[in-house]
N, C-alpha and C positions, 0 to 999 in steps of 0.2 A: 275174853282177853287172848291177844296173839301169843305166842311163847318166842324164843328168843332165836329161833331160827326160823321161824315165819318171817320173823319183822327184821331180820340180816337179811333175808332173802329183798326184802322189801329196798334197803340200802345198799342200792348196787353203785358201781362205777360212773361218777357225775366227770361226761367231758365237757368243758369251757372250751381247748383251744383252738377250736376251730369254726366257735360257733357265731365269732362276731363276722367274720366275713357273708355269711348267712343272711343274719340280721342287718346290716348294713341298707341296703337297699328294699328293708321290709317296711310295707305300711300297714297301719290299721291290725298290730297282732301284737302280742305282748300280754293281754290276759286271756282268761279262760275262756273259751268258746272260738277262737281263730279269728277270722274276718268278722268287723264290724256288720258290716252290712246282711251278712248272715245271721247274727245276733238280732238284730231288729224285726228281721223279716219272721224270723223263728222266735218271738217273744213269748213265754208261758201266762199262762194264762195271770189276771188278776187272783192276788189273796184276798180273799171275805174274811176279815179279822179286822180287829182297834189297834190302832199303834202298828199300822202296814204303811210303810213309805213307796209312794213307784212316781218319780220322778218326771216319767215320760209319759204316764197317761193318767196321774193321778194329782192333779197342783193342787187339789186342797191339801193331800196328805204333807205334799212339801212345804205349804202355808204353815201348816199344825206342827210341823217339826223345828223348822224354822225358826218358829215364835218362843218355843217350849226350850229350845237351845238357847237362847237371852236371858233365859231365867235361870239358868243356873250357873256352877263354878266348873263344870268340867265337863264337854260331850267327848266323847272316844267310839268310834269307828273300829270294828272288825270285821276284815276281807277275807270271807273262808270261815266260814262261820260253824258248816258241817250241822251237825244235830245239835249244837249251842250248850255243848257243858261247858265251854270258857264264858261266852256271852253271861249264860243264867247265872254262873257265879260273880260275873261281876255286876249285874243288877242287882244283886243281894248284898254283896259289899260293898256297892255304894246306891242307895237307896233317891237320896238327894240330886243324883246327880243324872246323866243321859247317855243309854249306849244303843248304838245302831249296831244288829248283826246285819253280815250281807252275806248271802250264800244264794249259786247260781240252779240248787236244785230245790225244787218247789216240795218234794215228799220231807226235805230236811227244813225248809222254812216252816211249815204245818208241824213236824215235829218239834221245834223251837216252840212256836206259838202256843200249843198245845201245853208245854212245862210250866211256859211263863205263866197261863191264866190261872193253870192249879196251883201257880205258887206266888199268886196274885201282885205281880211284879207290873208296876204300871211305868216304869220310866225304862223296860224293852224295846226297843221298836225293832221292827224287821223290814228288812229290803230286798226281796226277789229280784234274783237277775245281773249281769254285767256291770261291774263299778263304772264303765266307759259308756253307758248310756246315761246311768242311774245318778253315779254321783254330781257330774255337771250340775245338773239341776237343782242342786240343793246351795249353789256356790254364785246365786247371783251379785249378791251382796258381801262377797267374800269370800275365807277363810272361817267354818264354825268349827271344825276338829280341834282339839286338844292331846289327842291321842288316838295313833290310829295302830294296831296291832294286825300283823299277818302271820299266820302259828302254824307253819308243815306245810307251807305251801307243796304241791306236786312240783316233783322235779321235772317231766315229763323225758324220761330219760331217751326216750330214740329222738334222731338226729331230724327226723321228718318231723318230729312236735317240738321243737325248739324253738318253733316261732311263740306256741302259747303258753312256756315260763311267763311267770307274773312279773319276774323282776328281768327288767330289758331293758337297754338304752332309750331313753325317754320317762319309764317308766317313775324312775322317783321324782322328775319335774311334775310331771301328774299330779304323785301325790301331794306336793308341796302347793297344788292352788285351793287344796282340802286343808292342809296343816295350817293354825297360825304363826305366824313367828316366835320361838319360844316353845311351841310343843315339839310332841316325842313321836318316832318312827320306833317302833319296837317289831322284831323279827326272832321268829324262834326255827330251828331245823336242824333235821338229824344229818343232814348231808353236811357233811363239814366244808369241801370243795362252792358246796352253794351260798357258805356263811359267807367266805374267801371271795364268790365270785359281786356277790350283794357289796362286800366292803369297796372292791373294785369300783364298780359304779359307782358309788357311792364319793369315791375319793374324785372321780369325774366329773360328777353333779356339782359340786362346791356352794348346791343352796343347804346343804346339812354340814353340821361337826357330830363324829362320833365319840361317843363317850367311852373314856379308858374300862381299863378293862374289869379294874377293880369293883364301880361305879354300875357298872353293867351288870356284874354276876348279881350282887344285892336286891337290885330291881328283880330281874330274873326270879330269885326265888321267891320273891314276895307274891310271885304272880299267882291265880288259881292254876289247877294243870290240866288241860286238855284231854281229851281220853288218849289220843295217841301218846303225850307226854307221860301220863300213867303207864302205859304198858311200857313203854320205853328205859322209864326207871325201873318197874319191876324185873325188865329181863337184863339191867346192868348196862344199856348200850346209852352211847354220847349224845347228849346234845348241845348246842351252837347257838349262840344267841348274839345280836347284836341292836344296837339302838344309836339313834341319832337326831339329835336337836333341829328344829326348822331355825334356819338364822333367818334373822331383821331384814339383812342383806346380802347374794354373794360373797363368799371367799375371795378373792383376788388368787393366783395359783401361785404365786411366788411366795404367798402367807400360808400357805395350807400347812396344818400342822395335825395330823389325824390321830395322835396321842395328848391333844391340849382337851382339858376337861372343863366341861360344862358350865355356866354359873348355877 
């Protein structure tokens, strides 16, 4: 574990205001790995494992998940999945139910996959690679998410990586063709400026309502905690959480009320 000026060191100076003029006239950037087309051409190789989703060159796995996502009351999505102590813990507390981790490095998917089989977790699945390839293809027929969680995203703090923050204009329309109506967009981070800049968007978007504050913190801690969350609390430093409902239907902006809660 980091000690508490390791991981200050880590929490530096998040600028926003200079960064939408930037991204204004950006395409194809906004998640991890930069340009699309760079991401495809540079694809890692396939995982040799059960319960392996790839989207783009695997259609039976998305057949098989697809199906398995009908069958139950709850799939949840996590983007940034790392070496999957939030994933593995929420396969174990909820058993019945279906979670997809997604992480775009293959030695961290194999280390996921590797926990899950020792700890004989059958309703894990893992997703190698780019959610802007990968997820599409699970979304012919829809919306199957019920819950999608992203926990510590990188800030990507220089001015020259500000195209591949995850949360960008565009960005939560994206994830709203994964959400159904009625599910939950959950966000955790230590950068407090990033909670502020997510809310932003967010308030721009008008296919979400965020949930007060009160509403928020409960969920929050009921969550399992990530390894960075662990160290984080042990060395006493903040963190930020926010979450937001997929609506039925647009907001109208003249209705927007970003402290109206939830049903």
């Amino acid at each position: 574990m980091r000690d508490r000026e390791q991981l200050e060191a880590l929490i530096k100076t998040f600028e926003v205001k200079d960064s939408s003029d930037d991204r204004a006239g950006a395409k194809n950037v906004g998640l991890i790995g930069g340009d699309i087309g760079r991401v495809i051409k540079d694809l890692p190789p396939l995982l040799a494992a059960e319960n392996v989703v790839d989207t783009f060159r695997n259609p039976e796995s998305v057949q098989g998940f697809v199906e398995l996502a009908k069958q139950v009351s709850t799939v949840r999505l996590e983007i940034g999945s790392a070496r999957g102590t939030f994933a593995l813990a929420m396969g174990e507390k909820h058993p019945n139910e279906l979670f997809l981790a997604s992480e775009v490095r293959g030695a961290h998917c194999k280390a996921i996959l590797s926990k899950r089989d020792r700890r004989g977790l059958k309703n894990l699945h893992v997703m190698l690679g780019d959610v802007r390839i990968q997820l599409p293809g699970l979304l012919s027929n829809g919306p199957i998410m019920d819950e999608i969680y992203i926990l510590f995203p990188d800030p990507w703090w220089k001015k020259k990586h500000w195209k591949r923050r995850l949360f960008q204009p565009g960005f939560l329309e994206f994830l709203a063709t994964a959400l159904k109506p009625g599910g939950t967009l959950i966000l955790k981070t230590d950068v407090e400026p990033y909670r502020e800049e997510v809310e932003r968007l967010g308030r721009e978007c008008k296919l979400y309502e965020q949930w007060p504050e009160d509403k928020t913190k409960d969920f929050l801690e009921e969550m399992p905690h990530t390894r960075r969350e662990k160290e984080l609390s042990e060395a006493n430093l903040g963190i930020y959480g926010l979450i937001f409902t997929r609506l039925d239907k647009p907001t109208p902006i003249s209705s927007t009320n970003q402290d109206s809660e939830t049903s």
